[in-house]
C-alpha positions as CSV (number, residue, x, y, z in Angstrom):
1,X,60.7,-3.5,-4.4
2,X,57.5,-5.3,-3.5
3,X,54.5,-6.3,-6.1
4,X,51.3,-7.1,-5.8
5,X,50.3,-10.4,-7.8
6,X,46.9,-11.1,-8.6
7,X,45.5,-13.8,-10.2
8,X,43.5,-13.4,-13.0
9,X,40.4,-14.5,-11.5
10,X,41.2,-12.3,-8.7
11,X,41.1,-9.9,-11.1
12,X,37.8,-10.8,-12.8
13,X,35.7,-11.2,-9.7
14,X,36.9,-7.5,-9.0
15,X,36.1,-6.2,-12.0
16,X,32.0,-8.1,-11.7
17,X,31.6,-6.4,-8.4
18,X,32.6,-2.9,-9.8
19,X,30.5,-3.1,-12.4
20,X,27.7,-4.4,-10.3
21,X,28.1,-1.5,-7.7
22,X,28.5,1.0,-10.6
23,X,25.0,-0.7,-11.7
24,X,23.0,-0.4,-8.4
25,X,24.1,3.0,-8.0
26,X,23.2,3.9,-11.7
27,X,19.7,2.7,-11.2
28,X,19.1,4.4,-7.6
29,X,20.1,7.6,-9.0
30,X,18.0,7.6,-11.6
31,X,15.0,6.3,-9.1
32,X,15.9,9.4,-6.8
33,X,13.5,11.5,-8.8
34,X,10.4,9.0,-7.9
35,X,7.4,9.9,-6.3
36,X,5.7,7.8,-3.7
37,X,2.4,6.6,-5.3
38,X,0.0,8.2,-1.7
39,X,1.5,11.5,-2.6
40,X,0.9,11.6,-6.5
41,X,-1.6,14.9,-7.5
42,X,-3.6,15.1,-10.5
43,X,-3.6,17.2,-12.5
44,X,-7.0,19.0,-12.2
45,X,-5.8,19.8,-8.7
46,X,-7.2,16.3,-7.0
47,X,-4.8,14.0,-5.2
48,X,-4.8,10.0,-5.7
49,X,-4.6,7.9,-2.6
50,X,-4.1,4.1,-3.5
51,X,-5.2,1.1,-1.3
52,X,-5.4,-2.7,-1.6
53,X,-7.3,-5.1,-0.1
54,X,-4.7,-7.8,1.8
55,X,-5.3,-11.2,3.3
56,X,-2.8,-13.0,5.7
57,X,-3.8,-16.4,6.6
58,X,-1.5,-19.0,9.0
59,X,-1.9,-22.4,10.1
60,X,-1.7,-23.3,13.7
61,X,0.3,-26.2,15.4
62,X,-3.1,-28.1,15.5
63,X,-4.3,-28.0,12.2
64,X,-6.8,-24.7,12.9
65,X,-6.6,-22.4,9.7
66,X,-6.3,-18.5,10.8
67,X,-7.1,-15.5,8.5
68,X,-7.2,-11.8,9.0
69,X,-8.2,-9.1,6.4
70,X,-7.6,-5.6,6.2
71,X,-6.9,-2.2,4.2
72,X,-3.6,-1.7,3.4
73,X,-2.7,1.5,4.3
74,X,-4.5,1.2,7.3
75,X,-4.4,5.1,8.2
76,X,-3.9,7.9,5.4
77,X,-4.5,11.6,6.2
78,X,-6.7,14.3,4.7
79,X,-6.4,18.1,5.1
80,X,-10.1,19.3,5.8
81,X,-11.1,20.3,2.6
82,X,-9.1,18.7,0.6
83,X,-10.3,16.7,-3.0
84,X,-9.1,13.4,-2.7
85,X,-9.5,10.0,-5.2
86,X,-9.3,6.8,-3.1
87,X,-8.7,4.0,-6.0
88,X,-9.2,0.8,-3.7
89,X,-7.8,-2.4,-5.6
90,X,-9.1,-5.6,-5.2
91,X,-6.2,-8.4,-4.2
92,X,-8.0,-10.4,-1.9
93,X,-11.7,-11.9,-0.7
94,X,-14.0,-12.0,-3.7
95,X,-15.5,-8.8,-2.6
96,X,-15.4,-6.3,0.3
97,X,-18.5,-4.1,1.2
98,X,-17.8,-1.3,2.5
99,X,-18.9,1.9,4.4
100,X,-17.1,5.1,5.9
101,X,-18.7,5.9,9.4
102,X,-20.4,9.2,10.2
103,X,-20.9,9.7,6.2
104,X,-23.1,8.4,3.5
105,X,-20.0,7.0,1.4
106,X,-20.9,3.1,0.8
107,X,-19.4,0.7,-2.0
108,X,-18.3,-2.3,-3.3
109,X,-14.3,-3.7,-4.0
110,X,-14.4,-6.5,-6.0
111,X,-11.1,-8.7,-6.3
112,X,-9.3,-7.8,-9.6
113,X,-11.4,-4.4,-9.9
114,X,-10.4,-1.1,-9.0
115,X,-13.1,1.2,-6.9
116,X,-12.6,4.9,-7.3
117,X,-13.9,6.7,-4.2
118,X,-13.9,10.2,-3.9
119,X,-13.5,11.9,-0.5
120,X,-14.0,15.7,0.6
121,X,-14.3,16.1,4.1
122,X,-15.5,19.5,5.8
123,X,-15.2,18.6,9.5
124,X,-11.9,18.0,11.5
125,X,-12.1,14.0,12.6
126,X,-10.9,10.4,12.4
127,X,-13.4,8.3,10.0
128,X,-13.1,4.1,9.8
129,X,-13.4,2.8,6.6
130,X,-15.2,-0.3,7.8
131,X,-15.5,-3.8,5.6
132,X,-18.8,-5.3,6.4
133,X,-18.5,-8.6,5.3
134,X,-15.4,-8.3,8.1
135,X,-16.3,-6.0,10.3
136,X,-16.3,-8.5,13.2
137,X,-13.4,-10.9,14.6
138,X,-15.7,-13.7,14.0
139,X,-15.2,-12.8,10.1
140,X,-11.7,-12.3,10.0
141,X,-11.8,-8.6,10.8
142,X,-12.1,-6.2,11.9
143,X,-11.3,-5.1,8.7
144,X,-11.0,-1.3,9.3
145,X,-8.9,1.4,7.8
146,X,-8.8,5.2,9.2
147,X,-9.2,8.4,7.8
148,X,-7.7,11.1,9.4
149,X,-8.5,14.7,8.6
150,X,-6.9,17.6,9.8
């Protein structure tokens, strides 16, 4: 007859990765019910799109500093029709300007401020959400986010 010897710290270092994996499972089944924040609806019938303001910035070989902005998501998507709440959070620039083409919509995003924008669009289309104090390659840009309604 054969037996299997383990030492006890074998036996330990078993037992922490069980209870670890029981862990990690625990909490993903309880996240399983979680909503992705772009897809939240209000209540009163009007859905909540969230967006932030991003900055990525590198350093080249020879010293040159580089920096793009943009929206981030760059591209959400509207039924035509359809109430919409476009909460636009400030995380980077000191403040963004902005204008959605072929409407009147214009605003500010201010860094650590959230802008509430609402949207309702009657006619089929893709419109930019275009940053104006980026709206060029020369500034960083184009900072430019797209609205598609279908």
């Amino acid at each position: 007859m054969k037996f299997l010897v383990f030492k006890k710290e074998t036996f330990v270092f078993f037992l922490a990765i069980g209870i670890m994996l029981t862990a990690i499972l625990a909490w993903f089944m309880m996240k399983a019910g979680d909503a992705a924040v772009f897809n939240q609806t209000a209540d009163e019938g009007i859905r909540e799109i969230h967006m932030v303001t991003a900055e990525f910035k590198t350093t080249t070989k020879n010293g040159t500093q580089l920096e793009a902005y943009r929206w981030d998501p760059g591209t959400i998507s509207l039924e035509k029709g359809e109430k919409v709440h476009l909460f636009i959070s400030g995380i980077n620039g000191e403040k963004h300007p902005f204008y959605i083409e072929g409407t009147d919509i214009k605003g500010t995003v201010q860094k650590g401020k959230e802008t509430v924008v609402p949207l309702q669009f009657d006619k089929e289309g893709t419109y930019r959400l275009i940053c104006e104090a980026h709206s060029t390659r020369d500034h960083n840009g184009p900072m430019i986010a797209y609205i598609v309604v279908d």
